[in-house]
C-alpha positions as protocol buffer text, in pm:
chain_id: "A"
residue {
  index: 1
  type: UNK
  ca { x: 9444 y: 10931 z: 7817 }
}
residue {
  index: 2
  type: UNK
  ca { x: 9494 y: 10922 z: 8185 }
}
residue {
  index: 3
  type: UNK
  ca { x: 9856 y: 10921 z: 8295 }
}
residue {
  index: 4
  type: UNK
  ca { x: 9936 y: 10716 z: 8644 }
}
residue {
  index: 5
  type: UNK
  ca { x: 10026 y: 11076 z: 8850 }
}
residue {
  index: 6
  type: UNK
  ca { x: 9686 y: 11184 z: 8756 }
}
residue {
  index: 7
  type: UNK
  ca { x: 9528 y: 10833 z: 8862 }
}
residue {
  index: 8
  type: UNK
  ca { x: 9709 y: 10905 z: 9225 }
}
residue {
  index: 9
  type: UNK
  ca { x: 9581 y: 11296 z: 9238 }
}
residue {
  index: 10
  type: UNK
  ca { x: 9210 y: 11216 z: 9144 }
}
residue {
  index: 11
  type: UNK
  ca { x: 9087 y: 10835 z: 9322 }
}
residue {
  index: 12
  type: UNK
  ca { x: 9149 y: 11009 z: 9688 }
}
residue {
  index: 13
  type: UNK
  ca { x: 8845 y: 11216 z: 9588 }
}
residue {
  index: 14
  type: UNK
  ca { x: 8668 y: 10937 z: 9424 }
}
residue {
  index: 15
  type: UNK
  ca { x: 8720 y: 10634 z: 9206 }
}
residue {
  index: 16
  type: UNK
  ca { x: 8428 y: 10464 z: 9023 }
}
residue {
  index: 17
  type: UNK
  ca { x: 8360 y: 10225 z: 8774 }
}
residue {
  index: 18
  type: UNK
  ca { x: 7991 y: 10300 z: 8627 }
}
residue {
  index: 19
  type: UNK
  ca { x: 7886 y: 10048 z: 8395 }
}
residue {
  index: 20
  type: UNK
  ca { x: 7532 y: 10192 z: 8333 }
}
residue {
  index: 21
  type: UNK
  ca { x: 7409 y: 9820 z: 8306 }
}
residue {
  index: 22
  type: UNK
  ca { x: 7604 y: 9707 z: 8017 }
}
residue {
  index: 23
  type: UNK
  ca { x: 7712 y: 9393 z: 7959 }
}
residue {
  index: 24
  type: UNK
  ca { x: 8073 y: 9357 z: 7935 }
}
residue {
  index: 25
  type: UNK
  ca { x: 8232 y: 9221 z: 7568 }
}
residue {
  index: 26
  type: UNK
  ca { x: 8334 y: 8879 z: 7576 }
}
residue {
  index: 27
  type: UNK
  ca { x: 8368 y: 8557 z: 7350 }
}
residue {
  index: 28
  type: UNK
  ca { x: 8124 y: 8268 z: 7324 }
}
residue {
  index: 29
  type: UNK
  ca { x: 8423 y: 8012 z: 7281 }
}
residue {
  index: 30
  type: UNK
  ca { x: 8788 y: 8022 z: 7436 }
}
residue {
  index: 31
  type: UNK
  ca { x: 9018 y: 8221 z: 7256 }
}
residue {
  index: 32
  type: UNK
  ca { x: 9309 y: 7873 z: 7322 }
}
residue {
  index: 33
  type: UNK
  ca { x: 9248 y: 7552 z: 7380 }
}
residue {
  index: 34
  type: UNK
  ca { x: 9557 y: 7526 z: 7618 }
}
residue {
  index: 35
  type: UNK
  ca { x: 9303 y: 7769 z: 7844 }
}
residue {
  index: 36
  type: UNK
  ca { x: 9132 y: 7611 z: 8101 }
}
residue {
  index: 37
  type: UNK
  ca { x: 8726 y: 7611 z: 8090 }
}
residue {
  index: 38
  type: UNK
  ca { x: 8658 y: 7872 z: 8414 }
}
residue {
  index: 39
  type: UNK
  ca { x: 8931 y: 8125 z: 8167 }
}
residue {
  index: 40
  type: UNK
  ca { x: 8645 y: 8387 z: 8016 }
}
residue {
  index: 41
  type: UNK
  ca { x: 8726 y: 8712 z: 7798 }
}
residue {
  index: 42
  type: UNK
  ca { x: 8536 y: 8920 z: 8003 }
}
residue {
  index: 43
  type: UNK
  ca { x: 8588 y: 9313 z: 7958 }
}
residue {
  index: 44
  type: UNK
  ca { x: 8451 y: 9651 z: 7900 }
}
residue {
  index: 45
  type: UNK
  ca { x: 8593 y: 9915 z: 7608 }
}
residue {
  index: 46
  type: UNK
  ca { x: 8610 y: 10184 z: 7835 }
}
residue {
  index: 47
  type: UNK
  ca { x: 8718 y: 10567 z: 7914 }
}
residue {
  index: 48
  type: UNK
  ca { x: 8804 y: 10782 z: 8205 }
}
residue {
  index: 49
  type: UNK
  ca { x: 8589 y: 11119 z: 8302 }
}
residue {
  index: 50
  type: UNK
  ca { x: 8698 y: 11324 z: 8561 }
}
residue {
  index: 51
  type: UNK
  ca { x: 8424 y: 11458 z: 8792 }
}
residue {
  index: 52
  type: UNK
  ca { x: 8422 y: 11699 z: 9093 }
}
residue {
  index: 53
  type: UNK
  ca { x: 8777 y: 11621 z: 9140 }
}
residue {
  index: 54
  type: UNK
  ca { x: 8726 y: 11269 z: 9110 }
}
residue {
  index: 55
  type: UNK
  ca { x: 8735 y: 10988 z: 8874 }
}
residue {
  index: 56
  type: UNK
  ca { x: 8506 y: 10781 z: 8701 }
}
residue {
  index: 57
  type: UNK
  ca { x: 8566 y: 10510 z: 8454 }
}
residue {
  index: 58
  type: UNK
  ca { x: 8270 y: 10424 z: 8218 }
}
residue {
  index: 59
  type: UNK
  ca { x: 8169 y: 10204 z: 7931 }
}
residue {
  index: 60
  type: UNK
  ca { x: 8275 y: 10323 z: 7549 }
}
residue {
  index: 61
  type: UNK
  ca { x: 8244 y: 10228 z: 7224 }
}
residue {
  index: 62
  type: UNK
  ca { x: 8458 y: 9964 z: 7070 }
}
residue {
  index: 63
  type: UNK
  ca { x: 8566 y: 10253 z: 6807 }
}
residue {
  index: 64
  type: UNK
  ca { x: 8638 y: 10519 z: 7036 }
}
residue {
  index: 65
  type: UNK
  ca { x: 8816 y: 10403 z: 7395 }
}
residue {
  index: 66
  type: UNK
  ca { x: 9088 y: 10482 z: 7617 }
}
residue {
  index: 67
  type: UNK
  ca { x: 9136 y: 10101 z: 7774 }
}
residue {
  index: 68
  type: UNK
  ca { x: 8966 y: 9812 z: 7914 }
}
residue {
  index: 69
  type: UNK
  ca { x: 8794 y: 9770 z: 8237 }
}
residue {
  index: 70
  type: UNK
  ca { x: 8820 y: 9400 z: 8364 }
}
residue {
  index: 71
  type: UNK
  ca { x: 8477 y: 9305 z: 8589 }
}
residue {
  index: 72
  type: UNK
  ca { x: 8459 y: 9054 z: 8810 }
}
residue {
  index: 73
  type: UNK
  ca { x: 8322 y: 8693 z: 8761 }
}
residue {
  index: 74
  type: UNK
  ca { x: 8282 y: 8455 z: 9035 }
}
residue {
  index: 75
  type: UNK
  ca { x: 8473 y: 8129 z: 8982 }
}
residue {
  index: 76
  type: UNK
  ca { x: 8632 y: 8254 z: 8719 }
}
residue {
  index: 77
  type: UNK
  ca { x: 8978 y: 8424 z: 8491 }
}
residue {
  index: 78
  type: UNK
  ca { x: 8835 y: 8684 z: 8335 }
}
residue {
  index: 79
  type: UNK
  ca { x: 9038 y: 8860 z: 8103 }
}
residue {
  index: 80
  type: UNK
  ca { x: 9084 y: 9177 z: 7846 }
}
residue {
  index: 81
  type: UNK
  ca { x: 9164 y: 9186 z: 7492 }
}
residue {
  index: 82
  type: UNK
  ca { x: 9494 y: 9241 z: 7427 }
}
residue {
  index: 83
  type: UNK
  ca { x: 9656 y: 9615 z: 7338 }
}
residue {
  index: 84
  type: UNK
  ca { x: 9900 y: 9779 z: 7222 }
}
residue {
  index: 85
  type: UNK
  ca { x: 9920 y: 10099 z: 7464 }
}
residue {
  index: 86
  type: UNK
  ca { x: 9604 y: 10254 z: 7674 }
}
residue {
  index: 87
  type: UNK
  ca { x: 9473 y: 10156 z: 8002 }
}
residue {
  index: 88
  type: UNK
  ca { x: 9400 y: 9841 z: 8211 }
}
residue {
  index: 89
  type: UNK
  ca { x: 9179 y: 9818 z: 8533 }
}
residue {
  index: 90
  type: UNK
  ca { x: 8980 y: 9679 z: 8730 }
}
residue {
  index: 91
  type: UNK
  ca { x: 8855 y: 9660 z: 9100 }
}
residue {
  index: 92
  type: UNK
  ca { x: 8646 y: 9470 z: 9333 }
}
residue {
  index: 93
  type: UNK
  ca { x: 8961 y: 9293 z: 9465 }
}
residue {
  index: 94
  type: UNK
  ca { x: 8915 y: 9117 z: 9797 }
}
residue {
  index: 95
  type: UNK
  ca { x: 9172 y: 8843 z: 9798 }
}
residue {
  index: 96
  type: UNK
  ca { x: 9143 y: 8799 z: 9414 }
}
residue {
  index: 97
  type: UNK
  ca { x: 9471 y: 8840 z: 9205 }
}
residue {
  index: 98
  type: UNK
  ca { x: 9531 y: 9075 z: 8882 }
}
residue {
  index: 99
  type: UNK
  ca { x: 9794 y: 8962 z: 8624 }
}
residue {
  index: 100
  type: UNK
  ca { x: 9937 y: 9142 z: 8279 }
}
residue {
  index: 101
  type: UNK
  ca { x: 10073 y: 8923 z: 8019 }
}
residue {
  index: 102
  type: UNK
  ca { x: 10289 y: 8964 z: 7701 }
}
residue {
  index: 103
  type: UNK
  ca { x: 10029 y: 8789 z: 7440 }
}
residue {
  index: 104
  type: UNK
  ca { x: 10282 y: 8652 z: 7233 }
}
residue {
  index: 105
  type: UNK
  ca { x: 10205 y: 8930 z: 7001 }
}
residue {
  index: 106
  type: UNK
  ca { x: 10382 y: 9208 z: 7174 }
}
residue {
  index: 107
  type: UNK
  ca { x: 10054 y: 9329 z: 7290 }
}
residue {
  index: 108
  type: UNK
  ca { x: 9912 y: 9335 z: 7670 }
}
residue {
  index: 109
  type: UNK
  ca { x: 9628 y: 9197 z: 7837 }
}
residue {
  index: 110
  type: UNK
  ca { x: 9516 y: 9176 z: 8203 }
}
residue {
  index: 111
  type: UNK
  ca { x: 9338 y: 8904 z: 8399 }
}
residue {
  index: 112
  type: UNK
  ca { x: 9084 y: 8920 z: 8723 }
}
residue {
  index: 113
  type: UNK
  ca { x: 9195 y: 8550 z: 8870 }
}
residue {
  index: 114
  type: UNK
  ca { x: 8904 y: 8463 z: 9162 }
}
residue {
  index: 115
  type: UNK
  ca { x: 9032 y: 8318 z: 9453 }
}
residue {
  index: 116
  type: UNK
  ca { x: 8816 y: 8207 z: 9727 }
}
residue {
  index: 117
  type: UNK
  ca { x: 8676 y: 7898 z: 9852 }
}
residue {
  index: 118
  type: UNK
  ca { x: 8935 y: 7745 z: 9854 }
}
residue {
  index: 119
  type: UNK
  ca { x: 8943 y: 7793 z: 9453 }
}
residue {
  index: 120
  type: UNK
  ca { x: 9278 y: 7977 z: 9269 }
}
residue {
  index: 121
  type: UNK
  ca { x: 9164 y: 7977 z: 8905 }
}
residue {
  index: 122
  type: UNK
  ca { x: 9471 y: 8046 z: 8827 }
}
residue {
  index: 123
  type: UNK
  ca { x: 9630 y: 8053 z: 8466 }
}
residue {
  index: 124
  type: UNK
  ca { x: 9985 y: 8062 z: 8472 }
}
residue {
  index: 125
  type: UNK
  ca { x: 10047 y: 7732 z: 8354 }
}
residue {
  index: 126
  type: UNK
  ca { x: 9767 y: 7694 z: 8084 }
}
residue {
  index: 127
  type: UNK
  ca { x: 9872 y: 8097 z: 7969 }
}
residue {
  index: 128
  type: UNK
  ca { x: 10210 y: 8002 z: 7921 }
}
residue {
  index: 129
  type: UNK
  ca { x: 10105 y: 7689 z: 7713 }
}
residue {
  index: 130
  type: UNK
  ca { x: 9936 y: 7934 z: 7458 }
}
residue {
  index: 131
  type: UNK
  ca { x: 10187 y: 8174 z: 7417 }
}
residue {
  index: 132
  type: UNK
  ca { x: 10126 y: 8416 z: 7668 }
}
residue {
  index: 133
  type: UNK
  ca { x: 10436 y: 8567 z: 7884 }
}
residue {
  index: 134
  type: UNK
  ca { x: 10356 y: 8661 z: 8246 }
}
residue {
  index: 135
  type: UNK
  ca { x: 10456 y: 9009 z: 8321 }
}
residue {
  index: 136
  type: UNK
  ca { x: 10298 y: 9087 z: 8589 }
}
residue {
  index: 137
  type: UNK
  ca { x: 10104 y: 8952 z: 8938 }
}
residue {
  index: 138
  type: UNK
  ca { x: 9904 y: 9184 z: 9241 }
}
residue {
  index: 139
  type: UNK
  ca { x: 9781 y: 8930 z: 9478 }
}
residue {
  index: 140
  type: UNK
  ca { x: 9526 y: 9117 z: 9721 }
}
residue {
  index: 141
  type: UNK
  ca { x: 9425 y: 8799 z: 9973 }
}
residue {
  index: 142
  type: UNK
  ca { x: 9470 y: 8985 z: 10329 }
}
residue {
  index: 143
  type: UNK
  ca { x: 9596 y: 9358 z: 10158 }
}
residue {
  index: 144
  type: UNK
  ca { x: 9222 y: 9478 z: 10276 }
}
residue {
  index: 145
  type: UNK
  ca { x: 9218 y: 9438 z: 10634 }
}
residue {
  index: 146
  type: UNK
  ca { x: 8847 y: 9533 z: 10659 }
}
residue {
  index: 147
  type: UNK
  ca { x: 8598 y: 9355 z: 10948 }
}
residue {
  index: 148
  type: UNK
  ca { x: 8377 y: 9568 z: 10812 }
}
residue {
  index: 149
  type: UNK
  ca { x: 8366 y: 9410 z: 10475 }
}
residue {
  index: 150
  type: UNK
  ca { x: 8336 y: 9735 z: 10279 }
}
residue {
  index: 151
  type: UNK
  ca { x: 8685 y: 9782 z: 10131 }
}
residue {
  index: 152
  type: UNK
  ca { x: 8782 y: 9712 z: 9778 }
}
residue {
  index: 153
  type: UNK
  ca { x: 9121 y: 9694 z: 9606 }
}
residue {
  index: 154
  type: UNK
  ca { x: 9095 y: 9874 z: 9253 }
}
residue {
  index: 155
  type: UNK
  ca { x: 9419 y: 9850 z: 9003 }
}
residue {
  index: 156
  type: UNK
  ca { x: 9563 y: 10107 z: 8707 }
}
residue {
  index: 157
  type: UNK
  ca { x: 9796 y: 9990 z: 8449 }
}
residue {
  index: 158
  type: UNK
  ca { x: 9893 y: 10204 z: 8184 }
}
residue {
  index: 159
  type: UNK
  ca { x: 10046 y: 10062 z: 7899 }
}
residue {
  index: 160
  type: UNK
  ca { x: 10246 y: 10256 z: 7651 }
}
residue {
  index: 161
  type: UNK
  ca { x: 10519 y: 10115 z: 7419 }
}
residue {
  index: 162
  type: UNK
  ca { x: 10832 y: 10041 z: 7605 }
}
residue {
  index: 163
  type: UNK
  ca { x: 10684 y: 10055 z: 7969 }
}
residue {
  index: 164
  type: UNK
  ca { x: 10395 y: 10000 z: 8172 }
}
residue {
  index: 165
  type: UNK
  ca { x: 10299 y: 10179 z: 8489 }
}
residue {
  index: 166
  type: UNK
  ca { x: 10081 y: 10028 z: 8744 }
}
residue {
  index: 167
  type: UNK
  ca { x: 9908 y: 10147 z: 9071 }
}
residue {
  index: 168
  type: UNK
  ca { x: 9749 y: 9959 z: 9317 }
}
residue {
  index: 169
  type: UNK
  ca { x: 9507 y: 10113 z: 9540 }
}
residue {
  index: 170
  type: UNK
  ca { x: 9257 y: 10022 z: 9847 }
}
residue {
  index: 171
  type: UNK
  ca { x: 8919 y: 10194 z: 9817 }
}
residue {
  index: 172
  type: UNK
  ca { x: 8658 y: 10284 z: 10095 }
}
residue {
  index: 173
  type: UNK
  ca { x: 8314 y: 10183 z: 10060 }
}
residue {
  index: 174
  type: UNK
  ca { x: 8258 y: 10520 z: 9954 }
}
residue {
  index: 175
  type: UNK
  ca { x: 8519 y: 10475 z: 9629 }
}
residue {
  index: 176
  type: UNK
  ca { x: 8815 y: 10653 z: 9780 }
}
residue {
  index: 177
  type: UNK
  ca { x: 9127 y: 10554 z: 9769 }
}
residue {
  index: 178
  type: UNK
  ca { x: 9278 y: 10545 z: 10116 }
}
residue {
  index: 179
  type: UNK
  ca { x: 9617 y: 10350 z: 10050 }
}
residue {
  index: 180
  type: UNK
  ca { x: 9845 y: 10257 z: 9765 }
}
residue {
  index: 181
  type: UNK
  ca { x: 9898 y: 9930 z: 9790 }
}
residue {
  index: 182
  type: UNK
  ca { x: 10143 y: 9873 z: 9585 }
}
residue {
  index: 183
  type: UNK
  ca { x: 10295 y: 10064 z: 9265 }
}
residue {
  index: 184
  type: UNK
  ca { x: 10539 y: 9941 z: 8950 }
}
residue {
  index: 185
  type: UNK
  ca { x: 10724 y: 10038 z: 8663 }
}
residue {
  index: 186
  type: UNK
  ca { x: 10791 y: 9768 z: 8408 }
}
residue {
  index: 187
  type: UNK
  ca { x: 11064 y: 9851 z: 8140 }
}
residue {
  index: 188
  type: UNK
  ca { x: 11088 y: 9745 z: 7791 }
}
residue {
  index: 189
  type: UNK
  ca { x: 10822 y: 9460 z: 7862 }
}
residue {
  index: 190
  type: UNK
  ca { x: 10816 y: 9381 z: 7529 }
}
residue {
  index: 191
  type: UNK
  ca { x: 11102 y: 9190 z: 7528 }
}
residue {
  index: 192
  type: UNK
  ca { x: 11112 y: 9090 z: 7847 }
}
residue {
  index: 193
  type: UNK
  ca { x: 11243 y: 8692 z: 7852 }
}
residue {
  index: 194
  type: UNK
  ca { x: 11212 y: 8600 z: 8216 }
}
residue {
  index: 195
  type: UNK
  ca { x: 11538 y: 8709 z: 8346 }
}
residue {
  index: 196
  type: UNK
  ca { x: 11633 y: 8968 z: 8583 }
}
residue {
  index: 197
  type: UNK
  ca { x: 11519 y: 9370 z: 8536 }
}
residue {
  index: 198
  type: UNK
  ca { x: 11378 y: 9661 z: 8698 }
}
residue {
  index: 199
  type: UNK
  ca { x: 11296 y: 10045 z: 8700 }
}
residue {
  index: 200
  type: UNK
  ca { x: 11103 y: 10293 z: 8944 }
}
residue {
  index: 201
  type: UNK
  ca { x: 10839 y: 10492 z: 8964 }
}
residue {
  index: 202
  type: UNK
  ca { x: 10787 y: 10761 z: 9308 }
}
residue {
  index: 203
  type: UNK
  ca { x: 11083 y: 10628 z: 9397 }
}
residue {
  index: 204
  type: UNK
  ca { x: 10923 y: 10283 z: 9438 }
}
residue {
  index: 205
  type: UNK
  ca { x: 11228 y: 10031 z: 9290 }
}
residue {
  index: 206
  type: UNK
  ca { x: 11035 y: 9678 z: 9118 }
}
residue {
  index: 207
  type: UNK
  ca { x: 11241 y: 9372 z: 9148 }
}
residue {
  index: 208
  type: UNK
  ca { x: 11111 y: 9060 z: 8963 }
}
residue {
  index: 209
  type: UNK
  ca { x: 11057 y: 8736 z: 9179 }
}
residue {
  index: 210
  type: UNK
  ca { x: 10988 y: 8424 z: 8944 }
}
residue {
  index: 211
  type: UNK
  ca { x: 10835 y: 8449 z: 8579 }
}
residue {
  index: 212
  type: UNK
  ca { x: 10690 y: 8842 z: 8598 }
}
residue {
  index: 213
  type: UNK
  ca { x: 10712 y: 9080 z: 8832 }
}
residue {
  index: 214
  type: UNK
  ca { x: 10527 y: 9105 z: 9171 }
}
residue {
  index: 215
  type: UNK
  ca { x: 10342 y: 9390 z: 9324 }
}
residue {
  index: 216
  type: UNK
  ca { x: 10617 y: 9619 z: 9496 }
}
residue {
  index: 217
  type: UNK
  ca { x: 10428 y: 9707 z: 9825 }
}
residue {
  index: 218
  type: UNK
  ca { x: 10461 y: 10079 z: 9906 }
}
């Protein structure tokens, strides 16, 4: 599986996602009724190939994958299934927000949360209702700064059993990352409670500010 200083060394080059036309896996009914009705499990099985230098994440089979890719949905939370260790992504972030959350079941999940229109589907409240425990929260309205309208934000968590390591990253149109945006370390997230922790990763220190932690900018 990919490891977050490979992630760094290969999306300069190129970062894709190349869903070949598949439809991403997702449930015909709420997984909670404490979710609200625009919340969708929405993902991909998926695995990393690296290419020319580059990366590309694609589709894989439910009985052979490395982690989830996240797509997203307009007007909508779209979120993974929850896992034990593996990867997390998921791009197309132009003032959207990405979120990791504890499922109750000391297992991880991600959500793409749209924002625009003056719309925040947001889930916090709703999540915490059925269990889940926010650990995490990248915001990305303004982090583009793109007239051009051809930027993208794209986001890597790896999750492995006592910590998670996650890398934010602004793409060109071309799939390159030009910037990280923003890069974490959470410790012992399983049994995380709310309060007060932290750790590093390049040096990068996370501080927590409310229920999770929020994207260290870098």
């Amino acid at each position: 599986m990919i490891n977050i200083s490979q992630f760094k060394t290969l999306s300069p080059t190129s970062c894709h996602w190349i869903d070949g036309a598949k439809q991403p896996v997702g449930s015909q009914a709420k997984p909670d009724k404490a979710l609200p009705d625009y919340a969708k499990e929405s993902f991909y099985y998926a695995n990393t190939h690296q290419k020319n230098g580059g990366l590309q994440i694609k589709p894989a089979s439910k009985g052979d994958y490395e982690g989830v890719y996240i797509p997203y949905e307009n007007d909508k939370a779209t979120f993974s299934k929850s896992i034990v260790s593996g990867f997390i992504a998921s791009g197309g972030f132009s003032g959207c927000t990405f979120q990791l959350y504890n499922d109750g079941n000391g297992r991880v999940l991600g959500t793409h949360i749209y924002q625009g229109g003056g719309q925040h589907r947001d889930l916090e409240y709703e999540a915490a209702v059925a269990g889940w425990e926010l650990l995490y929260t990248w915001e990305t309205n303004g982090l583009m700064n793109d007239p051009t309208m051809t930027k993208s934000g794209f986001v890597m968590a790896i999750v492995q059993p006592n910590v998670i390591d996650i890398v934010a990253v602004r793409l060109t149109g071309a799939g390159r990352s030009e910037k990280i945006l923003a890069q974490n370390r959470i410790a012992d997230w399983k049994n995380y409670n709310g309060g007060a922790y932290g750790g590093s990763v390049g040096g990068v220190t996370t501080k927590p500010v409310g229920r999770g932690q929020r994207a260290m900018s870098v």
